[in-house]
N, CA and C atoms as an extended XYZ file, in Angstrom:
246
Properties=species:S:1:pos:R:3:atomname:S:1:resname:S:1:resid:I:1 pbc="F F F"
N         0.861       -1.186        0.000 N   UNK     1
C         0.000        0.000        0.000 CA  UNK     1
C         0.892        1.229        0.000 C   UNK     1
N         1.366        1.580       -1.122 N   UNK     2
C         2.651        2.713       -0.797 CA  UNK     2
C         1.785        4.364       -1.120 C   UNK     2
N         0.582        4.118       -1.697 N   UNK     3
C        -0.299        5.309       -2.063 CA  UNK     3
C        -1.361        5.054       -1.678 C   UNK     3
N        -1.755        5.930       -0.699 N   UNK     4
C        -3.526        6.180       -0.214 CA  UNK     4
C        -4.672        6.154       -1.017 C   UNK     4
N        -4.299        7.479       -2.302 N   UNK     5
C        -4.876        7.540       -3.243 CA  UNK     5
C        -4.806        6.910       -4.205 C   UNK     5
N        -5.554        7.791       -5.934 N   UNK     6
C        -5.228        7.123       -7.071 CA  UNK     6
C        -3.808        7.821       -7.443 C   UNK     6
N        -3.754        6.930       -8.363 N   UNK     7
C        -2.351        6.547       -8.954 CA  UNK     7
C        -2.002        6.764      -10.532 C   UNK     7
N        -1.174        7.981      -10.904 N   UNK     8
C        -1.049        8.063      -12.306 CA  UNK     8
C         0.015        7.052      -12.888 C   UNK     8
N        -0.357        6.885      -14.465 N   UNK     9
C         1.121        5.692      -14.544 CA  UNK     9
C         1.855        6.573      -15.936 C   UNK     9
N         2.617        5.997      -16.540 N   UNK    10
C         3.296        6.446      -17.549 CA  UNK    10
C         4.022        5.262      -18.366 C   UNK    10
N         3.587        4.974      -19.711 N   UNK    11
C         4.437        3.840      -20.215 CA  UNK    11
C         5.001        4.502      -21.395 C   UNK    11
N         6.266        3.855      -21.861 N   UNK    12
C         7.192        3.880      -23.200 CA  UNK    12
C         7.706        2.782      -23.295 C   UNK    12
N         7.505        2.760      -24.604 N   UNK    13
C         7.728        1.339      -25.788 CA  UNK    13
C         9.180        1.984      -26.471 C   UNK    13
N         9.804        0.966      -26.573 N   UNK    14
C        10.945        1.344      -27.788 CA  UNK    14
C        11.760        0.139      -28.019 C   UNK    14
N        12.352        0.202      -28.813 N   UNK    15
C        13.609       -0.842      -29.488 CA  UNK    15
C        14.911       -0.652      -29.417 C   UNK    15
N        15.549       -1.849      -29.058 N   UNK    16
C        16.680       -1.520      -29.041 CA  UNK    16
C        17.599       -1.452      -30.197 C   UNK    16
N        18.691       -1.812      -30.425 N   UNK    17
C        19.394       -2.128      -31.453 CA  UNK    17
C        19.123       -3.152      -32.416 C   UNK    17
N        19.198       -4.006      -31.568 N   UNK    18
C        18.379       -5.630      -32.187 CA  UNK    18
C        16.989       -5.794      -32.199 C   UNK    18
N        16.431       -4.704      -31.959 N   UNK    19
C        15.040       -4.318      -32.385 CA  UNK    19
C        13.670       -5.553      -32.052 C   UNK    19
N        14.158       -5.675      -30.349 N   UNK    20
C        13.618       -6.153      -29.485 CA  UNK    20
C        12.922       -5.092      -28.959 C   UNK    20
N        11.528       -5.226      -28.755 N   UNK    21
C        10.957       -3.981      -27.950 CA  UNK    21
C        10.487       -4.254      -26.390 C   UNK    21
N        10.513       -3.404      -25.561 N   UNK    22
C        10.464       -2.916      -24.119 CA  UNK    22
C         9.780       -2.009      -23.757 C   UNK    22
N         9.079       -2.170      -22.708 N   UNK    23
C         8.089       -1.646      -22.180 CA  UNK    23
C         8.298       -1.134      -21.037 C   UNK    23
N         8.364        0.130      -20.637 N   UNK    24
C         8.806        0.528      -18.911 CA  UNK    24
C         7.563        1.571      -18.581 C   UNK    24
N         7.039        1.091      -17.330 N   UNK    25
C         6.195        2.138      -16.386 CA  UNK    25
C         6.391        2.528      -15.560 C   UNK    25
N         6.000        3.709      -15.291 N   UNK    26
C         6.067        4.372      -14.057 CA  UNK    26
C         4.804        4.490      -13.067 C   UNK    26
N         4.475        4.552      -11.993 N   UNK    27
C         3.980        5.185      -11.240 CA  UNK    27
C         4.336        6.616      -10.491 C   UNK    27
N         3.121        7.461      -10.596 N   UNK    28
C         3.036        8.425       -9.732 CA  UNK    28
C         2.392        8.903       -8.846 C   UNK    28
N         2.256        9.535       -7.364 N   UNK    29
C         0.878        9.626       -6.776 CA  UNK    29
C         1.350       10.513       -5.786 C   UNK    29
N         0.524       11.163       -5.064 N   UNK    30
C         0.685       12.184       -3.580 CA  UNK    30
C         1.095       11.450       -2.323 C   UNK    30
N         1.531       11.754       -1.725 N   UNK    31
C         1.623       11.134       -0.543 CA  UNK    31
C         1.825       11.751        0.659 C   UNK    31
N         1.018       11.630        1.871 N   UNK    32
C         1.183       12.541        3.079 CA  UNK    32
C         2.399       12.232        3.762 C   UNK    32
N         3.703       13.083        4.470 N   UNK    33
C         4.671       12.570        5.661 CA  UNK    33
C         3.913       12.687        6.573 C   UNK    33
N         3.633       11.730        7.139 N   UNK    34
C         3.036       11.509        8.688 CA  UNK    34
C         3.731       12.506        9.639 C   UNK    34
N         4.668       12.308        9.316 N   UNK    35
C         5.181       13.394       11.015 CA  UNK    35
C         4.753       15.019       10.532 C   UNK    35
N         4.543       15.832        9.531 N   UNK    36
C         4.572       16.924        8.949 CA  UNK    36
C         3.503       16.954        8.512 C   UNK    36
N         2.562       16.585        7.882 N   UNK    37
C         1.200       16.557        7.271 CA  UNK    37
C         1.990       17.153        5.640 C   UNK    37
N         3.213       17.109        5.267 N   UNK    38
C         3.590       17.638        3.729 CA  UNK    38
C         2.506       16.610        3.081 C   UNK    38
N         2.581       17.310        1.549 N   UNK    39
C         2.347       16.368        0.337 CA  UNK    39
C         3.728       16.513        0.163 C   UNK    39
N         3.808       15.062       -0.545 N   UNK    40
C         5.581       14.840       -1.494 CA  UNK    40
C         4.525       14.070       -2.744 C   UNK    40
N         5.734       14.322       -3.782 N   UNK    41
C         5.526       13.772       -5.497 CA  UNK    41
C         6.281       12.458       -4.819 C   UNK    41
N         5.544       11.342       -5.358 N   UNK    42
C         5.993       10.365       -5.543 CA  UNK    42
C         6.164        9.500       -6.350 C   UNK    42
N         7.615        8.868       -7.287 N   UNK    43
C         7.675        8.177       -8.054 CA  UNK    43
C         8.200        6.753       -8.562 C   UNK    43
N         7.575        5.815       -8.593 N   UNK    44
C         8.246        4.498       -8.879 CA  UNK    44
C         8.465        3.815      -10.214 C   UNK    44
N         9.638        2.995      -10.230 N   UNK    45
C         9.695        1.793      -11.761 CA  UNK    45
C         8.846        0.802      -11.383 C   UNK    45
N         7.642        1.184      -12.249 N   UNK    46
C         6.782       -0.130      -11.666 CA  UNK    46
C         7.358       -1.487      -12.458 C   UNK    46
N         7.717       -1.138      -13.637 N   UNK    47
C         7.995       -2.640      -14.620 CA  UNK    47
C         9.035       -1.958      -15.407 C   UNK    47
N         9.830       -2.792      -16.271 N   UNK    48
C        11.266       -2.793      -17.345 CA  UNK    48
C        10.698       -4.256      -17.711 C   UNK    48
N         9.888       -4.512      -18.727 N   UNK    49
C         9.296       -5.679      -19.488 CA  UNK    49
C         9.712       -5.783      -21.111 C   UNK    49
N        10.456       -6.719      -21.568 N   UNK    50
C        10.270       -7.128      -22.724 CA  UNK    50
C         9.132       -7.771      -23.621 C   UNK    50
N         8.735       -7.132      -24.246 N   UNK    51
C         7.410       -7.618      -25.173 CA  UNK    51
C         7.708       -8.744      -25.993 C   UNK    51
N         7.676      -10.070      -26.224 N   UNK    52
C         8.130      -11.414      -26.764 CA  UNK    52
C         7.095      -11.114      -27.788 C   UNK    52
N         5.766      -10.609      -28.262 N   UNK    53
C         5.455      -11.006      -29.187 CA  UNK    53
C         5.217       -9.394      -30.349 C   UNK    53
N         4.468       -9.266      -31.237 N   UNK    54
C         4.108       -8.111      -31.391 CA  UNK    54
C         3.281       -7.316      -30.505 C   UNK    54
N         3.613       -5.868      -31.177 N   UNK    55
C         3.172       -4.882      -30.036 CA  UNK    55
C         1.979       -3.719      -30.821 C   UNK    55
N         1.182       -4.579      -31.097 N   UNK    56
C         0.104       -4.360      -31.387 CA  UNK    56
C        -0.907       -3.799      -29.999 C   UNK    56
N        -1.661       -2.523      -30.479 N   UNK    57
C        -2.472       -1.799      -29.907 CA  UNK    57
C        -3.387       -3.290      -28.651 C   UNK    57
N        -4.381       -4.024      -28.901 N   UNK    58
C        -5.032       -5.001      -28.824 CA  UNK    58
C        -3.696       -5.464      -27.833 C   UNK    58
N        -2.630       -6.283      -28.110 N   UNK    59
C        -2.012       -7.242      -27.416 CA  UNK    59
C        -1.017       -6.216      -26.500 C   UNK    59
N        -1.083       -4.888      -26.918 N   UNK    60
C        -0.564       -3.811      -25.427 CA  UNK    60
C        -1.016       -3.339      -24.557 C   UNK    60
N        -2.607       -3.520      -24.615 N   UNK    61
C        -3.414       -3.066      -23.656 CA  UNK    61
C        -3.367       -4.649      -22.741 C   UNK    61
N        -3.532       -5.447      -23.109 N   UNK    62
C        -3.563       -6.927      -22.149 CA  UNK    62
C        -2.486       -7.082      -21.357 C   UNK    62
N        -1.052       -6.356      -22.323 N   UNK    63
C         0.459       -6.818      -21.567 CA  UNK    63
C         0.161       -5.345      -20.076 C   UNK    63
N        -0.062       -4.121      -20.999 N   UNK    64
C        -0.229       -2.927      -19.866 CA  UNK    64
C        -1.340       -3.571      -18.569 C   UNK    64
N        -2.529       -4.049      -18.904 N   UNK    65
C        -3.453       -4.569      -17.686 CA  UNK    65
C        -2.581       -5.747      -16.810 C   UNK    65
N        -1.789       -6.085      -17.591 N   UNK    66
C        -1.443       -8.026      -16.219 CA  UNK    66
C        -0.168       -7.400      -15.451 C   UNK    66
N         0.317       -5.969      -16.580 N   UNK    67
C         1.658       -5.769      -15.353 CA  UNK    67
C         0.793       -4.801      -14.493 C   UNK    67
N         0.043       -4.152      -14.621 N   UNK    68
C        -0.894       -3.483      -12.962 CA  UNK    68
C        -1.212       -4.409      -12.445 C   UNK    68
N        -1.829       -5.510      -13.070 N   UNK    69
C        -2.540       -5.860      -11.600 CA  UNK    69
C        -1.130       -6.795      -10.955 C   UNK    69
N        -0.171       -7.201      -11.477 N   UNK    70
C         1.069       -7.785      -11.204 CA  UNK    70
C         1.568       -6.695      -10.275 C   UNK    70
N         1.399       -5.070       -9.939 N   UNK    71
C         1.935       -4.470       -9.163 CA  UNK    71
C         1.017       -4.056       -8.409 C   UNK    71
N        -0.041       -4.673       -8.164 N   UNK    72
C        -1.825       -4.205       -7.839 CA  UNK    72
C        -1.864       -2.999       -7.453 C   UNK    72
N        -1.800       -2.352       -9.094 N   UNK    73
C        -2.530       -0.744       -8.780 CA  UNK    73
C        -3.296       -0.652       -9.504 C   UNK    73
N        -4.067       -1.779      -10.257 N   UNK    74
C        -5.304       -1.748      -11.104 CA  UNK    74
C        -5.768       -0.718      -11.147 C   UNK    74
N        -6.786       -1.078       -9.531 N   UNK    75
C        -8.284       -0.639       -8.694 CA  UNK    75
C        -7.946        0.678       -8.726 C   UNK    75
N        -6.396        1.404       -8.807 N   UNK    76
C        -5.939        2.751       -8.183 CA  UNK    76
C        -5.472        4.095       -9.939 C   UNK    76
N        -6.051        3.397      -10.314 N   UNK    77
C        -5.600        3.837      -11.852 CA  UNK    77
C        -6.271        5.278      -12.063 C   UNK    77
N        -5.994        6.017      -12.570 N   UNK    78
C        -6.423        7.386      -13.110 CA  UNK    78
C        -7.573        7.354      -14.197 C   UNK    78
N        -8.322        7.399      -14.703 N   UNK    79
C        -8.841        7.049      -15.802 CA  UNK    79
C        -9.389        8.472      -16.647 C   UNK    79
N        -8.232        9.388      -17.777 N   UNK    80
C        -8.465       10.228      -17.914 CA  UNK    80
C        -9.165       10.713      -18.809 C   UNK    80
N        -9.887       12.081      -18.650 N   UNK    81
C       -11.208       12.319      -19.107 CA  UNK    81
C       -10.940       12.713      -20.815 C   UNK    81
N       -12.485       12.408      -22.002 N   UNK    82
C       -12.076       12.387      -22.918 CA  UNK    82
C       -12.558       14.145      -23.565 C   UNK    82
């Protein structure tokens, strides 16, 4: 439980040389210091994942959903407005 609240994420896809592609997220979220009542920015590497198959729209949304709930911040997701 490292965030009270919801939770923004951030992903990038890219290739390397050998034109293997990778997937890295971030998490971001507020967080109170207990002893101070501050807000602090808070930020984590949620995943550094290699994609084994194509990275098709369809088969990146399934790989992006199993690594949240693999770091269970599903339920805590941002869902931003259109």
């Amino acid at each position: 439980q490292i965030a009270p609240g919801q939770i923004s994420h951030t992903a990038n896809i890219w290739s390397n040389d050998n034109c293997c592609p990778f997937l890295a997220m971030t998490a971001h979220w507020i967080s109170e210091e207990p002893s101070t009542g501050t807000l602090k920015h808070k930020s984590v590497l949620l995943t550094f994942h290699r994609i084994h198959r194509d990275h098709s729209g369809k088969l990146l949304a399934k790989t992006i959903l199993y690594l949240l709930d693999r770091a269970k911040t599903t339920a805590k997701v941002i869902v931003p407005l259109a």
